[in-house]
N, CA, C and O atoms as a printed pandas DataFrame, in Angstrom:
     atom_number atom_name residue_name chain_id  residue_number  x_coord  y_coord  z_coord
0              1         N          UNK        A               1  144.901   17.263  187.730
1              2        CA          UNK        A               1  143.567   17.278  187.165
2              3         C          UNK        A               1  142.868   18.604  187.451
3              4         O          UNK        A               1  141.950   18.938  186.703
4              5         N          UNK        A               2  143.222   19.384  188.464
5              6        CA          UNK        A               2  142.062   20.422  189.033
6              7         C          UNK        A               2  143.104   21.775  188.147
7              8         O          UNK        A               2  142.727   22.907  187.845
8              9         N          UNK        A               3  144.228   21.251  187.952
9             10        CA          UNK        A               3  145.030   22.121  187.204
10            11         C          UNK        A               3  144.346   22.526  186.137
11            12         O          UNK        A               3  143.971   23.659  185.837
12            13         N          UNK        A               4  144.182   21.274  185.462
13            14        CA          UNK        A               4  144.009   21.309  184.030
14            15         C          UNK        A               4  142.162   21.707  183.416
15            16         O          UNK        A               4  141.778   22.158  182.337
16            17         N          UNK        A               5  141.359   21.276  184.707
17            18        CA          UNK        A               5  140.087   21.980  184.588
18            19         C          UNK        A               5  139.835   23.677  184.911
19            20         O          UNK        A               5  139.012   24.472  184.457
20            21         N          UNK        A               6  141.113   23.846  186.062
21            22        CA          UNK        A               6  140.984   25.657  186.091
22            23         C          UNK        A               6  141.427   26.262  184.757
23            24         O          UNK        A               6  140.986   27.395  184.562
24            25         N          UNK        A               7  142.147   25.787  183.869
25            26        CA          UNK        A               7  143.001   25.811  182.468
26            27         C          UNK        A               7  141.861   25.846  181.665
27            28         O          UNK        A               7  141.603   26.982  181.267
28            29         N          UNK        A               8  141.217   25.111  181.355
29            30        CA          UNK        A               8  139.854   24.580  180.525
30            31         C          UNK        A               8  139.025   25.647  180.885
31            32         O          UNK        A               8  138.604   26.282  179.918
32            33         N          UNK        A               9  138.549   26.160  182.345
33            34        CA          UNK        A               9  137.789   26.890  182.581
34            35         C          UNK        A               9  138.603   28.726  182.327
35            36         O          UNK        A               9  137.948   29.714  181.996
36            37         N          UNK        A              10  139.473   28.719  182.484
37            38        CA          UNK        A              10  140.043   30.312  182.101
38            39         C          UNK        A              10  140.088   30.625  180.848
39            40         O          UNK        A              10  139.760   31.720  180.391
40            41         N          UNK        A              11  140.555   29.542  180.131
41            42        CA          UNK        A              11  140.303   29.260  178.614
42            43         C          UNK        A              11  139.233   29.837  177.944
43            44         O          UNK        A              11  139.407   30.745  177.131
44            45         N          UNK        A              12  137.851   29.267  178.288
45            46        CA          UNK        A              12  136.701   29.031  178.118
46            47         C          UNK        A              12  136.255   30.483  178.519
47            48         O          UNK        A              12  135.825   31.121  177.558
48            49         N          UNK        A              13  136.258   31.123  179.665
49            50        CA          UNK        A              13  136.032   32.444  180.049
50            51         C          UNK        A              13  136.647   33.518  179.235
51            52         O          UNK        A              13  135.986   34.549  179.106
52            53         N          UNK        A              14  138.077   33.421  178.535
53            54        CA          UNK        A              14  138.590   34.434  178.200
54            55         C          UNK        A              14  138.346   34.595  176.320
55            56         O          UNK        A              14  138.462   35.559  175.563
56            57         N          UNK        A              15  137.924   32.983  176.072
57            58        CA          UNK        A              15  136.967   32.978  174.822
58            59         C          UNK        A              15  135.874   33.526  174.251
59            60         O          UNK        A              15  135.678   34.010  173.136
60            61         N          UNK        A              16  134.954   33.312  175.544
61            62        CA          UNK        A              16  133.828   34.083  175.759
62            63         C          UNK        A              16  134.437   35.724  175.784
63            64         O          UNK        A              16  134.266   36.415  174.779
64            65         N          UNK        A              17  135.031   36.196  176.783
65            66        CA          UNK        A              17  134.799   37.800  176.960
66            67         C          UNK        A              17  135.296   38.649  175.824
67            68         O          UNK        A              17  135.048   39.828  175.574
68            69         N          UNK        A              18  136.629   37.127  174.712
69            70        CA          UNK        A              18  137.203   37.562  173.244
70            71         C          UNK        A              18  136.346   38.112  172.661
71            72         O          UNK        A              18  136.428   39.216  172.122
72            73         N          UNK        A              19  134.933   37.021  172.728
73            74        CA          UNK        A              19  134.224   37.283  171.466
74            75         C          UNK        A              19  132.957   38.389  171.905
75            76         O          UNK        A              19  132.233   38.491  170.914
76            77         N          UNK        A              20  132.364   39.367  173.188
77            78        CA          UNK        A              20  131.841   39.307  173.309
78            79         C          UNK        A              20  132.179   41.277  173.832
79            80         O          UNK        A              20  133.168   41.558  174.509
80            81         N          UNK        A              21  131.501   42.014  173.512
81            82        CA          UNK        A              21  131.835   43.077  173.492
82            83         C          UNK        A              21  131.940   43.431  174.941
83            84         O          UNK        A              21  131.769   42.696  175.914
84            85         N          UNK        A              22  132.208   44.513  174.904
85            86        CA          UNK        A              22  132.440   44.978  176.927
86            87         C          UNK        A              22  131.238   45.884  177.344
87            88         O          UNK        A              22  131.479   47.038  176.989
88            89         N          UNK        A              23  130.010   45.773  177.979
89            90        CA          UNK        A              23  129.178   46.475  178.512
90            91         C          UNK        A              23  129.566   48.119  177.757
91            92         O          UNK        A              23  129.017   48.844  176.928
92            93         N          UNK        A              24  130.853   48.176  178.609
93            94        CA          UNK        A              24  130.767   50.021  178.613
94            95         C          UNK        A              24  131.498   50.302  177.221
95            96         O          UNK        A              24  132.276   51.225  176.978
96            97         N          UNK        A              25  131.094   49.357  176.425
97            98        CA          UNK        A              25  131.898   50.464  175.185
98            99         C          UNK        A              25  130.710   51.339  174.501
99           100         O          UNK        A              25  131.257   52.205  173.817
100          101         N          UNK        A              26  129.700   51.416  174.445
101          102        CA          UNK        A              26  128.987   52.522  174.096
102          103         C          UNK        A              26  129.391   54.158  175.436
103          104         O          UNK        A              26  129.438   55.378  175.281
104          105         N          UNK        A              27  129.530   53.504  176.265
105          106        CA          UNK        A              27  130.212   55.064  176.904
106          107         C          UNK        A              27  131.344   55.008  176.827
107          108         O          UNK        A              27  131.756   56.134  177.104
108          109         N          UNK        A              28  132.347   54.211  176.560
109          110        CA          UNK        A              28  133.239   54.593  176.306
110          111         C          UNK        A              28  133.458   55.289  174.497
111          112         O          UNK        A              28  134.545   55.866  174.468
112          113         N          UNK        A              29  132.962   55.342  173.526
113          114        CA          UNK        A              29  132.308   55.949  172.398
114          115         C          UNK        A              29  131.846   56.873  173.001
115          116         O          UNK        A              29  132.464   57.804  172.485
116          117         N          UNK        A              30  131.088   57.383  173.855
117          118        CA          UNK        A              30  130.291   58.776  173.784
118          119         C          UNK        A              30  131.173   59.512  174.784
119          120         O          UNK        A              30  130.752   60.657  174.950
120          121         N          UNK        A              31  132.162   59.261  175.442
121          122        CA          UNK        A              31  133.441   59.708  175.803
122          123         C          UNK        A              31  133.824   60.335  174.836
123          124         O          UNK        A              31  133.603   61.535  174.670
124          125         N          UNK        A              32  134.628   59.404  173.852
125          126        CA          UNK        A              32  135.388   60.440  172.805
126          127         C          UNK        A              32  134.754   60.957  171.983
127          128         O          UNK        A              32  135.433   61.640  171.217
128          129         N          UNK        A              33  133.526   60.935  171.754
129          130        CA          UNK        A              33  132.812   61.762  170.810
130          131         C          UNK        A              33  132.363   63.006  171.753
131          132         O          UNK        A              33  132.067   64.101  171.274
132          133         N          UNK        A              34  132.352   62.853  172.506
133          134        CA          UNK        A              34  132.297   64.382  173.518
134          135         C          UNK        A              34  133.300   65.085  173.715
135          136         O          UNK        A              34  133.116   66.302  173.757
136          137         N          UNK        A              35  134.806   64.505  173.917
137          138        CA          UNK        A              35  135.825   66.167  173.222
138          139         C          UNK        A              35  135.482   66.193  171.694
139          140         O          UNK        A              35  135.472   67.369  171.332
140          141         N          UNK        A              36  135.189   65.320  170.634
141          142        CA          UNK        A              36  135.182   65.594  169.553
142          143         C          UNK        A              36  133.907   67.249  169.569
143          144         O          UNK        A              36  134.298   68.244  168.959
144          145         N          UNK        A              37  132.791   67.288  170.151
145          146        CA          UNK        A              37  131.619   67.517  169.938
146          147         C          UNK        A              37  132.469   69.184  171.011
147          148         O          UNK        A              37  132.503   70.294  170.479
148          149         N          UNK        A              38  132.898   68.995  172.120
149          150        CA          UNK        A              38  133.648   69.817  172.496
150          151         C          UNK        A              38  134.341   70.467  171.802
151          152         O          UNK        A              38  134.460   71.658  172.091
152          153         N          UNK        A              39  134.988   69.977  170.741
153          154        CA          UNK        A              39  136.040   70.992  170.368
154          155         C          UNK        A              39  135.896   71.740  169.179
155          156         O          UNK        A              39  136.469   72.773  168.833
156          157         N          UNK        A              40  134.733   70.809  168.400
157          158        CA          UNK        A              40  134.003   71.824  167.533
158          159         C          UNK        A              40  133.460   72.993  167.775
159          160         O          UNK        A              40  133.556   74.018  167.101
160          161         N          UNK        A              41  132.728   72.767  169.020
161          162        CA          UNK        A              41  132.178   73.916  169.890
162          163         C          UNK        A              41  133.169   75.355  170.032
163          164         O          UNK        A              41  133.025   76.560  169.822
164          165         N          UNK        A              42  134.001   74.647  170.407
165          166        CA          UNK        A              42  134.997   75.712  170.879
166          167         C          UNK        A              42  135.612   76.237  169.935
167          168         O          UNK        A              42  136.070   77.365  170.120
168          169         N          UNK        A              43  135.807   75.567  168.624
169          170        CA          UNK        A              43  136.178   76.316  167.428
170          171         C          UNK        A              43  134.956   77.506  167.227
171          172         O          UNK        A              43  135.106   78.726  167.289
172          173         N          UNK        A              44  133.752   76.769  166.978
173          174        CA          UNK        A              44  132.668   77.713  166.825
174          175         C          UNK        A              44  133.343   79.268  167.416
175          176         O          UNK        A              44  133.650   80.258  166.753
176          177         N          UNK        A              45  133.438   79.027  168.993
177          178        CA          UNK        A              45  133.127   80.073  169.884
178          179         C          UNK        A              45  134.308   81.001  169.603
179          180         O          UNK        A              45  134.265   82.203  169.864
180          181         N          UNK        A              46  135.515   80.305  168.980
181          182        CA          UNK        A              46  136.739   80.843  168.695
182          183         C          UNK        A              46  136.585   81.903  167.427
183          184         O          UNK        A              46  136.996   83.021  167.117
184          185         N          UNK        A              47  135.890   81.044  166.982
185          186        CA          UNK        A              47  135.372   81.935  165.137
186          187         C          UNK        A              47  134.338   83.121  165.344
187          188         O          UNK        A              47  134.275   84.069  164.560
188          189         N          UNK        A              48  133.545   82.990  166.449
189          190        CA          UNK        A              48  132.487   84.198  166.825
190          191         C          UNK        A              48  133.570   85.118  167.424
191          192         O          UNK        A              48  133.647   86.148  166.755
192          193         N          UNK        A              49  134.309   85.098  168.312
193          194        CA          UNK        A              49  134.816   86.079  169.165
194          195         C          UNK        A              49  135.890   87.084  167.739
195          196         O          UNK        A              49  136.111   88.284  167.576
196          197         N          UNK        A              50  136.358   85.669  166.871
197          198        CA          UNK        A              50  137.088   86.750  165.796
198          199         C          UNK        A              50  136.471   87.617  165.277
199          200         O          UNK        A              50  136.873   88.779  165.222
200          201         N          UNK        A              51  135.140   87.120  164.698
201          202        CA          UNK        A              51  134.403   87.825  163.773
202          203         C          UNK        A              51  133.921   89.037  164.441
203          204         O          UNK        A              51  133.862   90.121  163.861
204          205         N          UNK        A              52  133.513   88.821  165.883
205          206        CA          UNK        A              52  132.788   89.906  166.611
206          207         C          UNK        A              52  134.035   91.033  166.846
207          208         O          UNK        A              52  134.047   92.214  166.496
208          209         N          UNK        A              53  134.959   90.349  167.477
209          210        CA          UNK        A              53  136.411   91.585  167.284
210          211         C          UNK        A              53  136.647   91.827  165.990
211          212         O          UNK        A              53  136.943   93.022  165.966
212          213         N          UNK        A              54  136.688   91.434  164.970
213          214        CA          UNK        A              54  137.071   92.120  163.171
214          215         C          UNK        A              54  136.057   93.340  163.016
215          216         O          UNK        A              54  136.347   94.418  162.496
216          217         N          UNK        A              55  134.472   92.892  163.706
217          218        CA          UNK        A              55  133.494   93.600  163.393
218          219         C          UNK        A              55  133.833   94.764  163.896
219          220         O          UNK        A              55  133.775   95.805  163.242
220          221         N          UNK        A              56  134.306   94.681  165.386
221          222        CA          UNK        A              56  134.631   95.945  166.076
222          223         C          UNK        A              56  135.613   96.286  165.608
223          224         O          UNK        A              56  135.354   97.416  165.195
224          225         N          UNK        A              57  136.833   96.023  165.330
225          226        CA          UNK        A              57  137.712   96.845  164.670
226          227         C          UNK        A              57  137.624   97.632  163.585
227          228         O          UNK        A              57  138.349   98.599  163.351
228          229         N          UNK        A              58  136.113   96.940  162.440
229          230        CA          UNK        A              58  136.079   97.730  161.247
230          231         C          UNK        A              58  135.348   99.250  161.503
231          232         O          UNK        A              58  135.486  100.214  160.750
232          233         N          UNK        A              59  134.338   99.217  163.054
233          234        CA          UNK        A              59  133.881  100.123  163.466
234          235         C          UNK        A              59  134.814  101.143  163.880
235          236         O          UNK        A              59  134.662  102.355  163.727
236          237         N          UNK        A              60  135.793  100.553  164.417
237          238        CA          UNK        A              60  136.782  101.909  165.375
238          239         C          UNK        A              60  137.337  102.824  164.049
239          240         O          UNK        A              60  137.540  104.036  163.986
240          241         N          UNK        A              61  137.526  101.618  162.871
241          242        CA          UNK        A              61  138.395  102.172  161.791
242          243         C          UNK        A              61  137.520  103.652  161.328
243          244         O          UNK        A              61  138.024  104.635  160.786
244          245         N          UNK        A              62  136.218  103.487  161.683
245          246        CA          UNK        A              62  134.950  104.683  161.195
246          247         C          UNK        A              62  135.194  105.612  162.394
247          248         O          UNK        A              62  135.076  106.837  162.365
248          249         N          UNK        A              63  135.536  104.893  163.416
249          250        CA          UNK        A              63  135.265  105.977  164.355
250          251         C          UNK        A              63  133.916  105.779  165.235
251          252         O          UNK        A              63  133.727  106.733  165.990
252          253         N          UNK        A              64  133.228  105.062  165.287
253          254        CA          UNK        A              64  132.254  104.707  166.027
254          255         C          UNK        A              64  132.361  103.476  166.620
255          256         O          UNK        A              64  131.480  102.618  166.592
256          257         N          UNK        A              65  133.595  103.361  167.243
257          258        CA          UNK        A              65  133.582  102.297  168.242
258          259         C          UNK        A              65  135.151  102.610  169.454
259          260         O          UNK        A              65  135.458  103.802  169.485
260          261         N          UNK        A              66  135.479  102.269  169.781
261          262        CA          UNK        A              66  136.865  102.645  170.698
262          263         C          UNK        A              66  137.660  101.472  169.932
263          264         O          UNK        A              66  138.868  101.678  169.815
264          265         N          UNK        A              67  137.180  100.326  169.418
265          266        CA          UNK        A              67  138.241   99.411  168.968
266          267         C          UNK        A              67  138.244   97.663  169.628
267          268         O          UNK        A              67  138.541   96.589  169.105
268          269         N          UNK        A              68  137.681   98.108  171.220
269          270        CA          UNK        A              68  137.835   97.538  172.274
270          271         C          UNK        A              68  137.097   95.560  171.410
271          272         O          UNK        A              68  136.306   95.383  170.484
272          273         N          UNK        A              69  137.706   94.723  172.122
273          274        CA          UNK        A              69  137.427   93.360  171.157
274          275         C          UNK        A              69  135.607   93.136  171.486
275          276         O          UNK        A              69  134.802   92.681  170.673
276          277         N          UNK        A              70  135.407   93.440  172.405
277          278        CA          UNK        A              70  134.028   93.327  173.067
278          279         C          UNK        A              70  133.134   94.437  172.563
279          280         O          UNK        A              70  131.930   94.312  172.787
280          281         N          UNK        A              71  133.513   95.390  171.985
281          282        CA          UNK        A              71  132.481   96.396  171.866
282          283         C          UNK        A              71  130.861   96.252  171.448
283          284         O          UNK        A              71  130.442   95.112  171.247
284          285         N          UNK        A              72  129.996   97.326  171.321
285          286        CA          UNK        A              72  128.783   96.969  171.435
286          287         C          UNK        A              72  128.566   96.694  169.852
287          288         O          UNK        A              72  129.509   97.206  169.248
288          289         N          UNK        A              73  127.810   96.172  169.121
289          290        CA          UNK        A              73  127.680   96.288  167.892
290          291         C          UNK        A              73  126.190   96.653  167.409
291          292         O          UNK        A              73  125.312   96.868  168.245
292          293         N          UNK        A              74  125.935   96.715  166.002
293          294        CA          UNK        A              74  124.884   97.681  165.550
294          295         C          UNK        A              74  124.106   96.540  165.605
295          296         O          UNK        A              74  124.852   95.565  165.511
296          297         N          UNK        A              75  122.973   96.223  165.713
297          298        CA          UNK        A              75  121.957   94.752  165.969
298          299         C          UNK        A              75  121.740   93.804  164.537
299          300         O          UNK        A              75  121.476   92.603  164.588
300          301         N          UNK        A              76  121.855   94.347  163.640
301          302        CA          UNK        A              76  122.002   93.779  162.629
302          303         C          UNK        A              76  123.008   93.281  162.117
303          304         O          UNK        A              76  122.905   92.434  161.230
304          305         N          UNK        A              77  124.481   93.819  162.692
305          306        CA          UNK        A              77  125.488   93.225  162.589
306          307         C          UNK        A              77  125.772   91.765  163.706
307          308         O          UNK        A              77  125.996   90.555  163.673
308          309         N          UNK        A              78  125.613   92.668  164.441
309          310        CA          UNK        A              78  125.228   91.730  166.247
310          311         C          UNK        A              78  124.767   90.334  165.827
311          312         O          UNK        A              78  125.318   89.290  166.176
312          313         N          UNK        A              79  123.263   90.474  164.720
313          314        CA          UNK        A              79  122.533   89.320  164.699
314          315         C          UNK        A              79  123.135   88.498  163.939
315          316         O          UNK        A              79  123.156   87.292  164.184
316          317         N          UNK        A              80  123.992   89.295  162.403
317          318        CA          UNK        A              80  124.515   88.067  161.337
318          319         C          UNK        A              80  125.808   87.269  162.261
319          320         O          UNK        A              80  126.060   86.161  161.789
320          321         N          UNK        A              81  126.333   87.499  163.016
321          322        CA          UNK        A              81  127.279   87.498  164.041
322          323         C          UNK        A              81  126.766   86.039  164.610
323          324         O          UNK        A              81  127.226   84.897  164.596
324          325         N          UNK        A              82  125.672   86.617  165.075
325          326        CA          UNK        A              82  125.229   85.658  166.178
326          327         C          UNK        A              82  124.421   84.531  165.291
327          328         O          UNK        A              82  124.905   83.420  165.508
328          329         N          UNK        A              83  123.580   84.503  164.569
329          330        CA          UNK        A              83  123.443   83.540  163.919
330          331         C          UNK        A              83  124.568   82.283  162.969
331          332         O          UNK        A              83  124.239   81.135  162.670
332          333         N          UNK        A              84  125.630   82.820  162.727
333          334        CA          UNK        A              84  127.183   82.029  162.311
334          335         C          UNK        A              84  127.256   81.412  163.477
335          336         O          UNK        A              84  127.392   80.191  163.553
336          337         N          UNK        A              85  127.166   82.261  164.595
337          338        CA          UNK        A              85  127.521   80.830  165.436
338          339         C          UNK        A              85  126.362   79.784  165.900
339          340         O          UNK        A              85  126.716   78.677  166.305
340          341         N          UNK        A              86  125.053   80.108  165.848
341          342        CA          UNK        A              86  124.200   79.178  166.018
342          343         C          UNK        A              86  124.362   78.122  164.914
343          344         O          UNK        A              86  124.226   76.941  165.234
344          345         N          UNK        A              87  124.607   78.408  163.796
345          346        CA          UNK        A              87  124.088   77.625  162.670
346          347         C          UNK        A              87  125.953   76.866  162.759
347          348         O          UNK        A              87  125.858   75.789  162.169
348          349         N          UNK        A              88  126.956   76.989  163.086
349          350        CA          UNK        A              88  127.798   76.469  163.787
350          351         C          UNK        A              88  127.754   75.186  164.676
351          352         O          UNK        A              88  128.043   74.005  164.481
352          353         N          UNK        A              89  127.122   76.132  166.064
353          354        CA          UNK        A              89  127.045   74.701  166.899
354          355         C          UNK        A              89  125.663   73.754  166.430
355          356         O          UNK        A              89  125.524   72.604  166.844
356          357         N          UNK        A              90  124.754   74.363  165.581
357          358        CA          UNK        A              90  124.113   73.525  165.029
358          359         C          UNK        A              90  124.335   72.270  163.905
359          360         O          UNK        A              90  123.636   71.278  163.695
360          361         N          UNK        A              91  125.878   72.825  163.130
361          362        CA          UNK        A              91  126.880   71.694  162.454
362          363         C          UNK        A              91  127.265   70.908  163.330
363          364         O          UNK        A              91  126.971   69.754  163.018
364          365         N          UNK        A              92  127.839   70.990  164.380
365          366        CA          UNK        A              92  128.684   70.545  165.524
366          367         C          UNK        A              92  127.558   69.270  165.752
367          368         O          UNK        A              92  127.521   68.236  165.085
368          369         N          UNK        A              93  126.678   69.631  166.854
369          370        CA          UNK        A              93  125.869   68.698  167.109
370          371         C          UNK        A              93  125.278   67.509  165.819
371          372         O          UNK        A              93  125.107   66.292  165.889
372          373         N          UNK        A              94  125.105   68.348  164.842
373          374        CA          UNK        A              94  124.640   67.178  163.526
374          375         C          UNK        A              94  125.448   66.232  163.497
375          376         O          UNK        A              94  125.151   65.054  163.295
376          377         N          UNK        A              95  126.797   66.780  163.746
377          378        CA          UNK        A              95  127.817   65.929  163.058
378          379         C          UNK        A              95  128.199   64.706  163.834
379          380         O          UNK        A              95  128.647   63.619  163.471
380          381         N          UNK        A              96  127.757   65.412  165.515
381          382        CA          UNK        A              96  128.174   63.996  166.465
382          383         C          UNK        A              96  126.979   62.837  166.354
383          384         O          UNK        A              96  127.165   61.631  166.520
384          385         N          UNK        A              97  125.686   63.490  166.030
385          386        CA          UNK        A              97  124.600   62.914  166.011
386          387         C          UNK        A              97  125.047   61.894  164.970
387          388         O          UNK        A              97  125.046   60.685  165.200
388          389         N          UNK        A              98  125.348   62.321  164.062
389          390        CA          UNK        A              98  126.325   61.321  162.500
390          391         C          UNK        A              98  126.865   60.394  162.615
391          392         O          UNK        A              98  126.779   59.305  162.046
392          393         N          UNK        A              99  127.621   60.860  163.562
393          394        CA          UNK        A              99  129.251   60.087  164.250
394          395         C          UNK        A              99  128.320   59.146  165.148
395          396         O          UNK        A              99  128.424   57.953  164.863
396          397         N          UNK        A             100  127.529   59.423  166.067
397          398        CA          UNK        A             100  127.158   58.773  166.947
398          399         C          UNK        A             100  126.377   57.122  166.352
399          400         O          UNK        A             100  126.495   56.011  166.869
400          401         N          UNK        A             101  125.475   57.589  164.920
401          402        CA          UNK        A             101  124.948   56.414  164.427
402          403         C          UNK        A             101  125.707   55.578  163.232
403          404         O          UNK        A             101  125.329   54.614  162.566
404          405         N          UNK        A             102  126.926   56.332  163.226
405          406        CA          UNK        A             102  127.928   55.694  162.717
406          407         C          UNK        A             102  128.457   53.921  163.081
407          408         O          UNK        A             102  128.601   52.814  162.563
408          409         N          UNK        A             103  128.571   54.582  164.190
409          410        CA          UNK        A             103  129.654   54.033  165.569
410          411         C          UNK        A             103  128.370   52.519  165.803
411          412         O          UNK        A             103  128.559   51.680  166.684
């Protein structure tokens, strides 16, 4: 008998926790949407460093730069530069914000 009520009662518990979501799945969601949100990022930062080294290379090609991937750039170039990547991680974030009220 005490068998068959612990049976009834595990039953009954594992029915319940079937139907009934798990506390941490909203962090577990903002877990993986954070390498997602990560790795956009890092594309971003991957796509600035090209553009900023292409930029410098088109300079050395003039002669007003050494070539070097870091070099200094003219501020107006500097800025269209730097704004691609703001308006970048500014996609990035929209998109988890998206994802996030998706979910």
């Amino acid at each position: 008998m005490a068998l068959a009520l612990l049976g009834t009662a595990l039953f009954a518990g594992r029915a319940y926790f079937s139907t009934q979501p798990p506390e941490l799945t909203a962090q577990a969601r903002a877990r993986v949407q954070q390498p997602d949100q990560a790795l956009c990022v890092e594309g971003a930062l991957m796509s600035f460093d090209v553009q900023w080294a292409a930029a410098c290379a088109t300079l050395a090609e003039t002669g007003r730069s050494d070539g070097h991937a870091e070099c200094e750039l003219p501020p107006a170039e500097a800025g269209r530069i730097n704004r691609l990547l703001q308006q970048a991680e500014q996609r990035c974030l929209a998109d988890a914000v998206a994802s996030a009220r998706r979910r």
